[in-house]
DRENKEKOL-212367 format. One record per atom (N, C-alpha, C): z, y, x. Coordinates in steps of 0.001 Angstrom, whole numbers, padded with zeros to 6 digits, always signed. Layout:
BEGIN
ZYX
...
***
This chain:
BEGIN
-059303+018408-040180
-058124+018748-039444
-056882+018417-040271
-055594+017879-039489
-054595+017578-039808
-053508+018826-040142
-053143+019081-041584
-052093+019755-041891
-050724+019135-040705
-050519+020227-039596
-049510+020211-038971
-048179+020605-039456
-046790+020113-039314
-045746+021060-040260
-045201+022216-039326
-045287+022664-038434
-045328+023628-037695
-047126+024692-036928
-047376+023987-037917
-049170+025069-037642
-049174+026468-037891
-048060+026864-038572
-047666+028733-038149
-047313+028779-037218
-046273+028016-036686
-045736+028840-035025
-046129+027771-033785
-047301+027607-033689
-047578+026673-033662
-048382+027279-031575
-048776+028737-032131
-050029+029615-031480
-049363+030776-031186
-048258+031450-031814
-047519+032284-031826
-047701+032521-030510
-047039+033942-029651
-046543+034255-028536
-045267+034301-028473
-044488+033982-027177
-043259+033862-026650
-042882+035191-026918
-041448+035505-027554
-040903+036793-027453
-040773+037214-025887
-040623+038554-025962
-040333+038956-024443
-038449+038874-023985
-038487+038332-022977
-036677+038304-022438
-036212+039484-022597
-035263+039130-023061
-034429+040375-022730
-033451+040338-020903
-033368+039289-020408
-033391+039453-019178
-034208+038800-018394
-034403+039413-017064
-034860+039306-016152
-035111+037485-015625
-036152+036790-015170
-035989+035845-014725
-035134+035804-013593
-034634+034534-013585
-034069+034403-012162
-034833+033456-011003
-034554+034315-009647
-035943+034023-008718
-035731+032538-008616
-036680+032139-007697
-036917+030214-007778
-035630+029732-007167
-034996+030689-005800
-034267+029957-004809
-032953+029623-005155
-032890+030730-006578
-031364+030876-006806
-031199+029953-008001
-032529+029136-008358
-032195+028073-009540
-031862+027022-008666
-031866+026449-008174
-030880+025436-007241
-029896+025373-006638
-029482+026677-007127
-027635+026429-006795
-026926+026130-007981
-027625+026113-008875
-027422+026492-010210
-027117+024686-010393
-028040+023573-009705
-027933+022599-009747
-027443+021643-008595
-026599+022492-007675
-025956+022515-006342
-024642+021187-006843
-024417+020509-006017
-023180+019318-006186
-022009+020296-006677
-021253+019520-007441
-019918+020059-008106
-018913+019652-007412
-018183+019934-006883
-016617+019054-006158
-015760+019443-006872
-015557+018524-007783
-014294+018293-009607
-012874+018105-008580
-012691+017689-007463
-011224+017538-006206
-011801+018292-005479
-011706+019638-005756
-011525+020796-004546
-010597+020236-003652
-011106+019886-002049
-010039+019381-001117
-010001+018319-000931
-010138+017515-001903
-009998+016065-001828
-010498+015147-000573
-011559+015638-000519
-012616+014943+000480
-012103+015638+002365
-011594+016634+002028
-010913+016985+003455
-009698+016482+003652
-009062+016531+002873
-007307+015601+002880
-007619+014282+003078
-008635+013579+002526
-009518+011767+002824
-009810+012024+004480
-010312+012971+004720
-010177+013391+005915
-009024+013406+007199
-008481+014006+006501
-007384+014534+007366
-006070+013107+007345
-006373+012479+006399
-005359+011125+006403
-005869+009841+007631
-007289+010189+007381
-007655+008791+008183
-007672+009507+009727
-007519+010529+009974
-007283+010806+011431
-005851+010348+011450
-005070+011121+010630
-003730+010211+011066
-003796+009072+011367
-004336+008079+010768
-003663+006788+010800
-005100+006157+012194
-004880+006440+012783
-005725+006188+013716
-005350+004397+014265
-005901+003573+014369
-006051+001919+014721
-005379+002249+016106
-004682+001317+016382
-004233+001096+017979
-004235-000723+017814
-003832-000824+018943
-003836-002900+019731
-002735-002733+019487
-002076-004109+019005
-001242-005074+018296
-000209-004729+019559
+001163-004572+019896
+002010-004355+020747
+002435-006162+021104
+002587-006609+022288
+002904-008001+022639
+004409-007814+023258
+005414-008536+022199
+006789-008323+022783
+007097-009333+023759
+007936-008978+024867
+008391-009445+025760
+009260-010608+025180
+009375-011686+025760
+010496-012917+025643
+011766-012443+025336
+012313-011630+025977
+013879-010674+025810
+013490-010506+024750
+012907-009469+024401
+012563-008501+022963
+012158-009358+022189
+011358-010435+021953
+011234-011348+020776
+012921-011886+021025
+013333-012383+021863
+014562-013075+021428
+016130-012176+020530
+015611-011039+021472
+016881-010240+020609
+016220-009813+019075
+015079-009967+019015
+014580-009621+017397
+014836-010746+016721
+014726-012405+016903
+015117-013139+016400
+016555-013048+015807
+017353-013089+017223
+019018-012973+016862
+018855-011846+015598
+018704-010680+015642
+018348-009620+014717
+018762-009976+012885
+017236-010792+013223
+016470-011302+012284
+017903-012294+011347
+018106-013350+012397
+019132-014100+011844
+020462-013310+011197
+020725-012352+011773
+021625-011557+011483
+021606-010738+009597
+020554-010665+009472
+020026-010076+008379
+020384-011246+007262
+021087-009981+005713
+021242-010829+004805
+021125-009873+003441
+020991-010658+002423
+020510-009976+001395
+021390-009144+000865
+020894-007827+000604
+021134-006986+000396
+021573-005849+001267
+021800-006349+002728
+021689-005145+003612
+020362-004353+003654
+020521-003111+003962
+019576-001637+004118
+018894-001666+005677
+017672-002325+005449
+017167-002374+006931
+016221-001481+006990
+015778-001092+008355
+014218-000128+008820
+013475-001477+009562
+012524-002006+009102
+012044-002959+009548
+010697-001726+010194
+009784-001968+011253
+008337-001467+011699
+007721-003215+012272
+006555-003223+011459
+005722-004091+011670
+003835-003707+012059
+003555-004517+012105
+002166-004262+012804
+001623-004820+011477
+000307-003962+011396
-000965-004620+009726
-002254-004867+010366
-002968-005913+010797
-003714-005795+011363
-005024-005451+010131
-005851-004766+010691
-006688-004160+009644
-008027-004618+010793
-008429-005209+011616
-009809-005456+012324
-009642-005833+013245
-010474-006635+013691
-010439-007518+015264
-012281-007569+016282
-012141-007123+017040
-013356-006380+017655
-013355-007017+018940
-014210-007760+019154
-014382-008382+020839
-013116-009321+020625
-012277-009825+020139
-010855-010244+020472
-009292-009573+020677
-010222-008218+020658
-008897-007250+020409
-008449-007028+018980
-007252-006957+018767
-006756-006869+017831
-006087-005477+017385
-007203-004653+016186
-006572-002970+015995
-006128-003113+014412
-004916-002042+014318
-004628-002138+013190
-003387-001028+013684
-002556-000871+012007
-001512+000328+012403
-000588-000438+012242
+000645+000406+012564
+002092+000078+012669
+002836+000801+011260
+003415+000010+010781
+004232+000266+009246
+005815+000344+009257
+006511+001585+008977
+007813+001182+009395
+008192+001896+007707
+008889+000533+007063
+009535+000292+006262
+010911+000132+005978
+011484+001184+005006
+013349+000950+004779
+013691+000440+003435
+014272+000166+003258
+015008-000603+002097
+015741-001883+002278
+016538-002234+000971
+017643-003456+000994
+017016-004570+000999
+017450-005738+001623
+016592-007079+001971
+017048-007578+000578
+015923-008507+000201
+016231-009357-001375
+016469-010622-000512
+015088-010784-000069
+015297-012479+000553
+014485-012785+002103
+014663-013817+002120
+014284-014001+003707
+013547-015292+003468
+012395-015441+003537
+011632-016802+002642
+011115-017178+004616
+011949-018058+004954
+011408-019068+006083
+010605-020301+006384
+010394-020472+005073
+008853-021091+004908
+007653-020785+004690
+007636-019525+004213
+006361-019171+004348
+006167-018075+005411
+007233-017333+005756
+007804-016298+007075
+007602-015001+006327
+008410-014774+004943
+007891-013761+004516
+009530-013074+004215
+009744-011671+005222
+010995-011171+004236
+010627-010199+003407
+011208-010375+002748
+011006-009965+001194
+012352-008297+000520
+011912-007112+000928
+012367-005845+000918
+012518-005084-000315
+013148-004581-000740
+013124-003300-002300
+011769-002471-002519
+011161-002373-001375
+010169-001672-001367
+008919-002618-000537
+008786-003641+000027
+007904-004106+000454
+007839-005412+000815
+006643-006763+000887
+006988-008084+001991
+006307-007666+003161
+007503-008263+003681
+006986-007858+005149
+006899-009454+006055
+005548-009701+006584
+005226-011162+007315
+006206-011098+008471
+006998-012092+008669
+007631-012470+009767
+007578-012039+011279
+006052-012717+011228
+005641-013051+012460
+005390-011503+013360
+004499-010510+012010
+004413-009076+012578
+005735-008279+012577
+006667-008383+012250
+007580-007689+013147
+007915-007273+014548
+008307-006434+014733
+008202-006121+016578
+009435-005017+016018
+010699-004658+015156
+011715-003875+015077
+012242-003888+014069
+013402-004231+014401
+014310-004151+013203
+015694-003538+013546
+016007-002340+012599
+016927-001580+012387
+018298-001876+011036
+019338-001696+011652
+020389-001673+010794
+021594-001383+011536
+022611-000642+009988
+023724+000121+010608
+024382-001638+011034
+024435-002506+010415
+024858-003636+010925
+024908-004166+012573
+023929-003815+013028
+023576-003860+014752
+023796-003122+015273
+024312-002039+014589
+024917-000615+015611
+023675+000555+015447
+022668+000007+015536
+021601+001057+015638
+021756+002465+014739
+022294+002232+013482
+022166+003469+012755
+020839+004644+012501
+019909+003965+012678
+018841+004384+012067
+017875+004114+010905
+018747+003222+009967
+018146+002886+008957
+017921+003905+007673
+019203+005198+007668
+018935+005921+006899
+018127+007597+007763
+017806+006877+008745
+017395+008199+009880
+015665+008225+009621
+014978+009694+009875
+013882+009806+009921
+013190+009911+011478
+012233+008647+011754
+011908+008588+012930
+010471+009327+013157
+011029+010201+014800
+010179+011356+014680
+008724+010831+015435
+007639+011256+015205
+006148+010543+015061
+006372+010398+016819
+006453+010734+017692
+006319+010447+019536
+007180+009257+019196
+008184+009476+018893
+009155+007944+019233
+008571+007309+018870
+008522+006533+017341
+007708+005125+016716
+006117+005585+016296
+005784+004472+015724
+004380+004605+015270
+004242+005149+014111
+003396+005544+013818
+003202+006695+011876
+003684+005428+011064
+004500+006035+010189
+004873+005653+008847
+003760+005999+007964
+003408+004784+007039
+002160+004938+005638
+002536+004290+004657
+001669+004271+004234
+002250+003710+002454
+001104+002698+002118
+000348+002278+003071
-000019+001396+003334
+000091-000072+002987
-000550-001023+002647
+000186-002340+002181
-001259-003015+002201
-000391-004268+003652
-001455-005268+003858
-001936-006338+002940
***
């Protein structure tokens, strides 16, 4: 037989607990999921109901034309509320995605690639469907638009 280096305690008996076991059912909570963002996962929640997908809005000939004039009107460094469409999925041929309404001072207006270019965002040309400025009379560029009137504001970026 092999000299073991633990062959004294080797046979020994287990001391007795000083507490009580704990029953089987209640050791698996013990190893139950941790949620380290208490909330987190309900607010992930509660955001994507907001932003719920709708179809691409199709402007009328009038309404594209007075958004053009608009458009032309616009120069760098005026304070615009631009709302554009992001398309985020296209299903059967329909086209869903949200609506983005963005404020800040115009830098540039890039007409070759159709991109205007904002303090806070580029915004593609083509998806525009509103543009705001105290310049056009509108006076809602420094205004907060209430959720029935326009489409949800996000922070979003296509």
């Amino acid at each position: 037989m092999v000299n073991h280096p633990y062959e004294d305690i080797l046979y020994i008996k287990r001391p007795p607990l000083k507490h009580p076991k704990m029953p089987v059912e209640n050791r698996a909570k013990s190893y139950a999921p941790f949620d380290a963002l208490r909330g987190f996962s309900l607010a992930l929640l509660t955001k994507q109901a907001e932003r719920q997908m709708v179809t691409r809005i199709m402007l009328s000939d009038d309404a594209q034309e007075q958004l053009d004039r608009k458009l032309h009107m616009v120069q760098s460094g005026d304070k615009i509320a631009v709302t554009y469409f992001c398309l985020e999925r296209v299903i059967g041929g329909l086209e869903l995605g949200t609506y983005i309404r963005e404020t800040g001072e115009v830098e540039d207006i890039d007409t070759q690639t159709g991109i205007l270019f904002l303090s806070t965002a580029c915004v593609p040309i083509q998806e525009i469907i509103e543009i705001e400025s105290d310049a056009f009379g509108d006076g809602y560029a420094d205004q907060e638009v209430e959720p029935d009137a326009e489409p949800d504001e996000t922070e979003a970026v296509c």
